[in-house]
C-alpha positions in Angstrom: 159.1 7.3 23.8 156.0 6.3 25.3 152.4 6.0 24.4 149.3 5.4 26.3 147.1 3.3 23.4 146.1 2.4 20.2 142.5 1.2 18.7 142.3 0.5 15.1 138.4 0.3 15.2 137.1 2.8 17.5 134.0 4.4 16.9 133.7 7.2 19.5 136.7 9.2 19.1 135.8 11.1 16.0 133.1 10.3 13.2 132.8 7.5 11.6 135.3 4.8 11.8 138.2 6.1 13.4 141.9 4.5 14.1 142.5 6.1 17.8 146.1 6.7 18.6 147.0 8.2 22.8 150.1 10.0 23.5 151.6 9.2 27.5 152.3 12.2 29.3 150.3 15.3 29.9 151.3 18.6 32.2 147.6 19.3 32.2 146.3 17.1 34.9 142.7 18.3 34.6 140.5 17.7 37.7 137.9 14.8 36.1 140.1 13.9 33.0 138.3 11.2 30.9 142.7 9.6 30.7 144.1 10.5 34.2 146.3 6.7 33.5 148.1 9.0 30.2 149.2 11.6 32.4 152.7 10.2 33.7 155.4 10.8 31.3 156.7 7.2 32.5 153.6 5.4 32.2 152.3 3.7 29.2 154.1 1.6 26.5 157.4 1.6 24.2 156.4 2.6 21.0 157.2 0.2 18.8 159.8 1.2 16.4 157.0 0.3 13.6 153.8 2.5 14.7 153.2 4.4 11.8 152.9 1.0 9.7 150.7 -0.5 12.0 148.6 2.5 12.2 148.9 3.1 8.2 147.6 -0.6 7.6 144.8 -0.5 10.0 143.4 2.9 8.5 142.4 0.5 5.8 142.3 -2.7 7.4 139.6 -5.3 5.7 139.0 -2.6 2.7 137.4 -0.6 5.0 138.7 3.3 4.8 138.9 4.5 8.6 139.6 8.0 9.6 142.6 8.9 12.5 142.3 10.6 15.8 145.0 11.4 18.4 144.1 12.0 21.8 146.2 12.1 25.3 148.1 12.8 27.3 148.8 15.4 25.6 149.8 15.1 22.1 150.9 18.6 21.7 153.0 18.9 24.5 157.4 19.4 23.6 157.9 15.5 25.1 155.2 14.4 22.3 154.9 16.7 19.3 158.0 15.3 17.6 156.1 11.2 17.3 152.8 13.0 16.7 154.6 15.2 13.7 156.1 12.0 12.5 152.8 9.5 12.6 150.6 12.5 11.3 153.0 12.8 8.1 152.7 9.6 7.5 149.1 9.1 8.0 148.5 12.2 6.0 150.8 11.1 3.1 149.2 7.4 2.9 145.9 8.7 2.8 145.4 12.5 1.5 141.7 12.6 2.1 140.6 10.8 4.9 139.8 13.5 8.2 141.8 13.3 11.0 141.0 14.4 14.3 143.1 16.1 16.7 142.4 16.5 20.7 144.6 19.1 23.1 144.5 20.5 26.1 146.2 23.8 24.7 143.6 26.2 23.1 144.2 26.6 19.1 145.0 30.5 20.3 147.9 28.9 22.6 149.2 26.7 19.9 149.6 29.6 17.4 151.1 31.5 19.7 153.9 28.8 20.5 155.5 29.9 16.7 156.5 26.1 16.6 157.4 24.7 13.3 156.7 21.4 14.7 153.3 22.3 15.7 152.1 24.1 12.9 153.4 21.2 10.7 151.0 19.0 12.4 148.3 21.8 12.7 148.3 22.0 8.5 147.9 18.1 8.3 145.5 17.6 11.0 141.6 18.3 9.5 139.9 19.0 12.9 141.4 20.3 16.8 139.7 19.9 19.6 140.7 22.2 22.0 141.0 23.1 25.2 141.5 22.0 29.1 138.7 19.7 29.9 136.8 21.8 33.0 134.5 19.4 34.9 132.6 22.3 35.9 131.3 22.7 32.4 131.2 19.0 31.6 128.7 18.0 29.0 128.0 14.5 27.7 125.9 15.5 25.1 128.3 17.8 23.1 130.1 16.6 20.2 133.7 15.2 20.2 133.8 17.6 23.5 133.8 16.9 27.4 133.2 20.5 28.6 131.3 23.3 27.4 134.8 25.6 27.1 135.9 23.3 24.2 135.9 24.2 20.9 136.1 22.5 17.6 138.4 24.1 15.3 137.7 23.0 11.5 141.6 23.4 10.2 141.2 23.1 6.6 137.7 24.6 5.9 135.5 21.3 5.1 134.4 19.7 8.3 
């Protein structure tokens, strides 16, 4: 299994202080994507077998209470949804009310329609999706947590 990156302090990718976690591989391949390097399957790193430690401690790292986004690639796509689920759990068991973040390429309509347990488990622990293909046609560097005007931001459990 591969991944494309990890930032423990990262304060762009979300609000507030966020720990910033990139899936490799994407089937998207969006004409100006912001991660074109996280689109080969084949790219990236080994994930190491303890990720969801090192991403657990630096939530909290220095006493300071971070929230969690995970970006792409794609991190809903079949190759990745399985280490997603699995860091997602973990990340939502360790800490129950700090937000995380969630960015795809699929629309929240698409994911629903999947019927994936595997998705909707990470779905019902994620706070906020980001959705949608980034369309440089719409671009839009002023929006928030969004690229392109045809993105939405789906609040998943009601209190963003």
């Amino acid at each position: 299994m591969k991944y494309a990156g990890f930032m423990p302090n990262d304060f762009i990718n979300g609000i507030g202080v966020c720990v910033s976690f990139w899936t490799q591989g994407c089937p998207h391949h969006c004409l100006g994507c912001h991660n074109p390097e996280a689109w080969d399957f084949e790219g990236g790193y080994e994930v190491p077998i303890d990720i969801k430690g090192r991403i657990i401690k630096a939530i909290s790292a220095n006493g300071i209470q971070r929230n969690f986004s995970i970006l792409g690639g794609e991190p809903l796509c079949k190759q990745n949804e399985n280490l997603v689920n699995e860091i997602v759990t973990a990340v939502r068991t360790a800490y129950p009310n700090i937000k995380i973040f969630i960015w795809s390429g699929y629309t929240y309509q698409d994911l629903l329609s999947m019927n994936s347990p595997v998705i909707n488990s990470i779905l019902e622990k994620c706070d906020v999706l980001i959705d949608g293909r980034f369309e440089l046609e719409n671009r839009d560097i002023t929006l928030k947590l969004r690229g392109s005007s045809n993105q939405n931001i789906i609040d998943l459990e009601g209190k963003f």
